[in-house]
N, C-alpha and C positions, 0 to 999 in steps of 0.2 A: 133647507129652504133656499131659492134662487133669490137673487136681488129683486128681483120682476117681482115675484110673491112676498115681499117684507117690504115694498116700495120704498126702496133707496131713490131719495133725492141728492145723493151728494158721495161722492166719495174720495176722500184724499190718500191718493197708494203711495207709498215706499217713501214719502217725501224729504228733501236732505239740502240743509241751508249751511251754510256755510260763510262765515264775515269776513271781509276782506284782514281782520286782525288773526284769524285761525280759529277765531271761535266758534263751534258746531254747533248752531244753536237748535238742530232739527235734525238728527241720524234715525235713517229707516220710519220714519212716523207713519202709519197709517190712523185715518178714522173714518165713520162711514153713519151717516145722519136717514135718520127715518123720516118718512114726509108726517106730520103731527104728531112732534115730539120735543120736548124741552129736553134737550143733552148738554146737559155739566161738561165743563173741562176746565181741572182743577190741576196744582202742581204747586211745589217752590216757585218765588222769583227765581227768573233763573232757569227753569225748569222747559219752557219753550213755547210756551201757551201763547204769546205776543207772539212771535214771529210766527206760529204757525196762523194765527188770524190773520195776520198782515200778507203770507202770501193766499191765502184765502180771498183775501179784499183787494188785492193786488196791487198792493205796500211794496211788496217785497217781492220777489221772483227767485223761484227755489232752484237750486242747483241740478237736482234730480226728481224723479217723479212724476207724478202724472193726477189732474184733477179730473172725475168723473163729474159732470152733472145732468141728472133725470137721464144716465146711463152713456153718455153720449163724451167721449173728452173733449178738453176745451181747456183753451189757456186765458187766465187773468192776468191783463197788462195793466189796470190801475185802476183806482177805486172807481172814476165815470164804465171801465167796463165792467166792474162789479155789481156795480147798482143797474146796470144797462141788461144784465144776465139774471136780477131779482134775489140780490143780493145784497143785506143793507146791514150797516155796523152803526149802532147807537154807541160813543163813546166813555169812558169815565169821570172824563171832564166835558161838561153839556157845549157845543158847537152851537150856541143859539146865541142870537146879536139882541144884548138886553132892550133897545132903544126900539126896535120891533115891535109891530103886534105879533099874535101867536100864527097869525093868517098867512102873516108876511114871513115868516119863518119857515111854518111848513110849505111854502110854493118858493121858497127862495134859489135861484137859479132855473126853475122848471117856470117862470110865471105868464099864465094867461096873457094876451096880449090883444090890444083893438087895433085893428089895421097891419098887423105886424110891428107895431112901432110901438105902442103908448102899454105899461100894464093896465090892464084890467082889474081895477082893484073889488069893484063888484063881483064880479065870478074868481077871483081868487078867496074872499071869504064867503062866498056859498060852495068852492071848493072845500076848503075847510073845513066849513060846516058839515060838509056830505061826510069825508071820509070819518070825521068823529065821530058820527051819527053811527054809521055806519060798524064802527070798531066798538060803541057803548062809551065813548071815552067822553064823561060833561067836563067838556071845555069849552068858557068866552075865547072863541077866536078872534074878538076883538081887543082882548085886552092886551095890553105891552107886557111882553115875558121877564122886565125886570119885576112888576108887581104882582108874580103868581109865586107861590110858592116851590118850593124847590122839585115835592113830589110830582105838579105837574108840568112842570121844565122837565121831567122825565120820560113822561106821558106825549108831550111835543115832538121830544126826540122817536119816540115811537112814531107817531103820527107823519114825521116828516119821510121817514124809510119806508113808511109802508105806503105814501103816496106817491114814492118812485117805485113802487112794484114790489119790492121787498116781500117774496116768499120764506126767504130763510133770512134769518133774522140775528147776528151778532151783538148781544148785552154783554157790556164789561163791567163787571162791577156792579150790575145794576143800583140794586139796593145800600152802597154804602153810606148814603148821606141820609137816607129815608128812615124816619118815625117806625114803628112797630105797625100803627095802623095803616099809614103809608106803605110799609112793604106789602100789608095783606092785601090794598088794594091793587098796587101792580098785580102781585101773585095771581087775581081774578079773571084783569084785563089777558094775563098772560095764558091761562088757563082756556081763555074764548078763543084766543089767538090760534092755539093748539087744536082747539076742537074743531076750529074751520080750516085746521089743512097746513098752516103755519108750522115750520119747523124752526127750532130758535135753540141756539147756540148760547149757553149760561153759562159764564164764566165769572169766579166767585170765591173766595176763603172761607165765606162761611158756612161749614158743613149742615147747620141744623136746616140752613135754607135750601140745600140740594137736594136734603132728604127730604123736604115739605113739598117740591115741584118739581122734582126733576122723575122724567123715568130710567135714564141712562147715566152712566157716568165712564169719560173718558181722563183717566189719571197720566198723569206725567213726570217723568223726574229725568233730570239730569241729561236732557233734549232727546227722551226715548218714552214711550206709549209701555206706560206698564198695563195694557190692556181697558175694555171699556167691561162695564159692570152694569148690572142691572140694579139700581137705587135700595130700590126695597128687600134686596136680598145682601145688602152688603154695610157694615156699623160705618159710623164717624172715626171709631178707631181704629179700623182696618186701613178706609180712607188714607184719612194721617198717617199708618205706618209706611201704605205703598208708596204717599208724595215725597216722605222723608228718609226713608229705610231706618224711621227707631220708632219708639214707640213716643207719643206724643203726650204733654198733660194737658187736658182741656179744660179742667179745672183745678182750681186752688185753696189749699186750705192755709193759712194764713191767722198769723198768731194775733193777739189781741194788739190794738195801738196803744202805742206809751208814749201818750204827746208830750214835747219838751221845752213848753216854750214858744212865744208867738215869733215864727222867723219873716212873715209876710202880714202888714198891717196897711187896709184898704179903705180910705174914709170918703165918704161922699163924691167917689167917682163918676162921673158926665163926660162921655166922649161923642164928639161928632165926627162923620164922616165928611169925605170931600166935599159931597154937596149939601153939604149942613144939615145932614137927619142925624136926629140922635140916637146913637147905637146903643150907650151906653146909659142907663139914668138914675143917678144918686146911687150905687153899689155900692154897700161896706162889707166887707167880712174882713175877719182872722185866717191864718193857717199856719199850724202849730209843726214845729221837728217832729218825725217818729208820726204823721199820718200822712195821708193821700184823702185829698181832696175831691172829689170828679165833679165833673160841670157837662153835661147833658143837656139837648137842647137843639130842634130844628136847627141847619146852617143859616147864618145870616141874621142873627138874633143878638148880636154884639159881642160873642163869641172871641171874633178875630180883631175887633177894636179894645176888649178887654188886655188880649194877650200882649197884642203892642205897644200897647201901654205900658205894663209891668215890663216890659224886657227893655225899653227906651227904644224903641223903630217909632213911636209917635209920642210928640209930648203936648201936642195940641191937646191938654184934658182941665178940666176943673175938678177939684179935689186933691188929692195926697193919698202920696205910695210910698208904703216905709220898707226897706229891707233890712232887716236885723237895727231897728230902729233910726235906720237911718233916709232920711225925706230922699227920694230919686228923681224929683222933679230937673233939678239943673246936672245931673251925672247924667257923663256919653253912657254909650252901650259897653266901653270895656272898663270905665268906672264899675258900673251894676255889676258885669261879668265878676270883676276884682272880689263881689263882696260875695262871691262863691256861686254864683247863681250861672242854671245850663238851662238852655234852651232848644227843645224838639220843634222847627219850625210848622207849619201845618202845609206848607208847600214846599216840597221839599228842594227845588229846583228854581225855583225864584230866588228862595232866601235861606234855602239850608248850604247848599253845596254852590262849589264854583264849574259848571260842569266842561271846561273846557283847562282847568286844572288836574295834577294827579291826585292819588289817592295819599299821600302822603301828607303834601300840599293842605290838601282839604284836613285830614287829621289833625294837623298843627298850625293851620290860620288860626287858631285862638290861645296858644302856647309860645310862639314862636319868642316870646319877649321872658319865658321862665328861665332862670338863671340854671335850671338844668338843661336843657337845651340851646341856650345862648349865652357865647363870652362875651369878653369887653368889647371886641372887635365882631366875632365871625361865630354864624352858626353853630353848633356839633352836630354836624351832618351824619356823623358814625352812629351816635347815640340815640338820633332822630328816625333814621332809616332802621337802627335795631328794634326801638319801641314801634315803628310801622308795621313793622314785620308783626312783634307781639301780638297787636290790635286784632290784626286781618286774622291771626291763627284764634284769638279771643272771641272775636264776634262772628266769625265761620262766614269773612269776607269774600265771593266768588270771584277771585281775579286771576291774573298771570302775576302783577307781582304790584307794587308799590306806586310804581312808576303808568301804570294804565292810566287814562283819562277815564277821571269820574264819572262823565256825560258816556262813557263807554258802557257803563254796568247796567243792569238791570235794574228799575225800582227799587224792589228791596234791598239788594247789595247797593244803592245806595242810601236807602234810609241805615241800613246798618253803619254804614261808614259816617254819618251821619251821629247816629246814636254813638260811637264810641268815639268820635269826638267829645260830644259831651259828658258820657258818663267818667271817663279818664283824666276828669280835673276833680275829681275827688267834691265835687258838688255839696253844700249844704240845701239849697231850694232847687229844684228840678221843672221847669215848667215847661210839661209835654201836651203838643197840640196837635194831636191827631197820630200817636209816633206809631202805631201799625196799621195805621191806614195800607192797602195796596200790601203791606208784604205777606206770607204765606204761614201755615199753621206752625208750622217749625220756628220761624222769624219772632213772630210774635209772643210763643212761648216765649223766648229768650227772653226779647223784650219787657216782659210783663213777670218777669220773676226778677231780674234786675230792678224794677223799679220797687218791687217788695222789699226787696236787701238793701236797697238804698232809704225805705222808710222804717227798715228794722233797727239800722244804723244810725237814725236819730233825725233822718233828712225829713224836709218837706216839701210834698210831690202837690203841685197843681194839676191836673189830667183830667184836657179838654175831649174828648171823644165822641165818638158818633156809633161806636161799635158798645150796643149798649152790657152786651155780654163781658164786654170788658170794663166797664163804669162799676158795674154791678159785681163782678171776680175783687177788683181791686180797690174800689175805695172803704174809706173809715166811715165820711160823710158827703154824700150827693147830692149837690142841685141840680137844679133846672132854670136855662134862661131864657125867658120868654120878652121878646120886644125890650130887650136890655136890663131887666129889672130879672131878681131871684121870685118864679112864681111858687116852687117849693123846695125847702131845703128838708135832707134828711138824715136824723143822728142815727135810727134802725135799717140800714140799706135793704137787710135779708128780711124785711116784712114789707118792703113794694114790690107789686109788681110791675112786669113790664109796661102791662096794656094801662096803669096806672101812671107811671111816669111819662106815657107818651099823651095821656089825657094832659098833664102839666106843660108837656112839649111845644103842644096844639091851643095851647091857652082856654082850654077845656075846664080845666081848674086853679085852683091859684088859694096860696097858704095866706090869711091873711096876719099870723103871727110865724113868726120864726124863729127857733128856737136853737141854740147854736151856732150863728153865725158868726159874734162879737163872744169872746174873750171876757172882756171887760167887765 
């Protein structure tokens, strides 16, 4: 069958990128996109998926190669001639100005104008209106996108690409932050997308969700196209072996908890944010050695005011925080650290790594003061750089060597760099906020059998998430935070279901006794 007869809207041949440090991030890559069709492209961190979107959107400029589009080559100099050739990239972190309406966002840069001078603010939100209208998407375009919800700050981002013409359509991550019902609705919108001609680029770890909407899938590993597959003729665990070259666990079976004791003690917690809302309102729980905790829950639900809390990045809070019975309200952060406690930040690049440091560097900013690694005087630089070495062979670090800038790696290699800082202080409390977000099915395994062996071991795991497959794999006991308060806790995990915890999510339902929370 010719490309003419399968209507190829896109072709990327032979592509080959190459970084000014040596790293190959795209050797020989071909892929080639149907016109109404949602095609997957899935891989390791690491594996080439970013940089081949980036020269796609015209981020990046390939070394070799040649882009086809509707048959015709054509070269991408930068994201304005990407969007100008109907080509649009929704990101994973949303590009939308919260202080906005939803109007003013999607016409932002393109906006209507009276006389050539003044915006048009009238026909900019009857523009709006139209294309929403238009796509099925109920959205107030009047409202400010700081007070919508997160699934349809997602919905915008669509809205706003596909009002610059956006025929082919680049989602990263779509779904990572989105409720269960939340992603069935994208899946809908994405679905109509598809049926009216839209071809859209789904890039994604989570295998169940490729095989729910995807018709194609292009695999990647090790900056090479281990070929594209047709969805429904190919499992999750085929998937997984071609991103990683082994065979992958996707689930866990996991021995019973042996709680040992309350190592984190939470009494009537109240945290406000900057501009005095309260995130957080009256929270107490326990959490005991030897379980895993999971905390579930729309972003933005006080989630990430909860966590700064306990770790000392905020102590603007009313109430008390006990670590191994000890009050944290006036301990710095490397007091807390002191009392065993490891932190997976939920941004990895703001507050986990330093990314203009090496890998090294970053490994032992929170070590550097242990009397195994420093004398009276001077480092052990010998000793330091041989455990870096360990770390990176440990945690299956993609680098050249130690000494690489962290801000050089990929995502996941540095969430891993990241996580093996923490886990290699021998940790009693573990408080993980989001630790496999973005990294890839391999990654995540790691990660997620680590934190089992760390709560076999007697530890206790806080694990804030959004990946509800992983709430549900790994905890003892799961809440739900709903507008800062627990709306349900749960001592049986493996008798909810999904679509039931994301009724909790959504403030759909709400426990009004709790059972398991306190200890006491």
């Amino acid at each position: 069958m010719t490309c003419l007869e399968k209507n190829i809207v896109l072709q990327m041949n032979h592509i080959m990128k190459i970084y000014s440090n040596g790293v190959v991030a795209n050797e020989d890559v071909s892929i080639e996109l149907e016109k109404g069709e949602i095609h997957a492209l899935l891989g390791e961190n690491g594996a080439g998926k970013s940089t081949l979107m980036k020269v796609l959107f015209g981020i990046e400029s390939p070394d070799e190669g040649q882009i086809l589009l509707n048959g015709q080559e054509t070269s991408i100099r930068s994201p304005q001639d990407a969007i100008s050739k109907g080509i649009g990239m929704v990101h994973q972190h949303f590009m939308l100005v919260p202080s906005l309406t939803v109007a003013e966002n999607i016409i932002l840069g393109v906006e209507p104008r009276k006389k050539g001078v003044f915006i048009d603010m009238e026909k900019a939100v009857s523009a709006a209106e139209e294309i929403a209208q238009k796509y099925n998407f109920d959205i107030d375009v009047r409202t400010k996108v700081e007070e919508i919800p997160v699934g349809i700050k997602q919905k915008v981002e669509i809205l706003k690409a596909l009002y610059r013409g956006a025929d082919i359509l680049i989602l990263d991550e779509p779904t990572a932050v989105l409720t269960p019902q939340e992603t069935d609705e994208l899946f809908v919108q994405l679905e109509k997308l598809r049926d009216n001609g839209h071809t859209i680029i789904f890039i994604s770890h989570k295998l169940d969700e490729i095989k729910k909407i995807c018709n194609r899938a292009t695999i990647m590993r090790s900056g090479r196209s281990m070929g594209t597959y047709e969805v429904k003729d190919i499992s999750t665990e085929d998937m997984s072996r071609l991103m990683v070259g082994r065979d992958v666990v996707l689930t866990f079976e996991k021995e019973e908890a042996k709680p040992a004791g309350v190592i984190l003690k939470v009494r009537d917690l109240s945290v406000r944010n900057a501009q005095g809302v309260l995130k957080v309102d009256n929270l107490s729980f326990d959490l005991q050695g030897g379980e895993i905790l999971g905390i579930a829950g729309v972003e933005g639900n006080g989630q990430s005011e909860l966590i700064n809390s306990l770790t000392g990045l905020n102590k603007s809070y009313q109430g008390r925080i006990f670590v191994k019975e000890t009050d944290i309200e006036k301990s710095s952060i490397k007091e807390i650290r002191d009392l065993s406690v490891a932190h997976i930040p939920e941004d990895r690049m703001t507050s986990g790594c330093a990314g203009n440091l090496n890998i090294l560097e970053n490994l032992f900013s929170n070590q550097y003061t242990d009397p195994e690694y420093s004398g009276k005087m001077l480092l052990k630089v010998k000793r330091i750089q041989a455990r870096s070495v360990e770390l990176i062979k440990e945690y299956l670090i993609k680098c050249r060597s130690f000494r690489q800038n962290v801000g050089m790696l990929s995502g996941g290699n540095i969430q891993k760099v990241i996580v093996a800082r923490e886990f290699s202080t021998g940790p009693g409390l573990i408080i993980a906020n989001q630790p496999t977000r973005g990294v890839d099915v391999g990654a995540a395994e790691f990660i997620r059998k680590r934190l089992l062996a760390f709560r076999d071991a007697g530890c206790a795991v806080l694990l804030v998430s959004a990946d509800l497959n992983e709430v549900f794999s790994l905890s003892d006991r799961l809440a739900v935070m709903y507008k800062g308060k627990f709306s349900g806790v749960f001592t049986n995990v493996a008798d909810v279901t999904e679509e039931e915890l994301g009724q909790y999510m959504l403030g759909l339902k709400h426990q009004e006794e709790q059972e398991g929370v306190i200890y006491e």
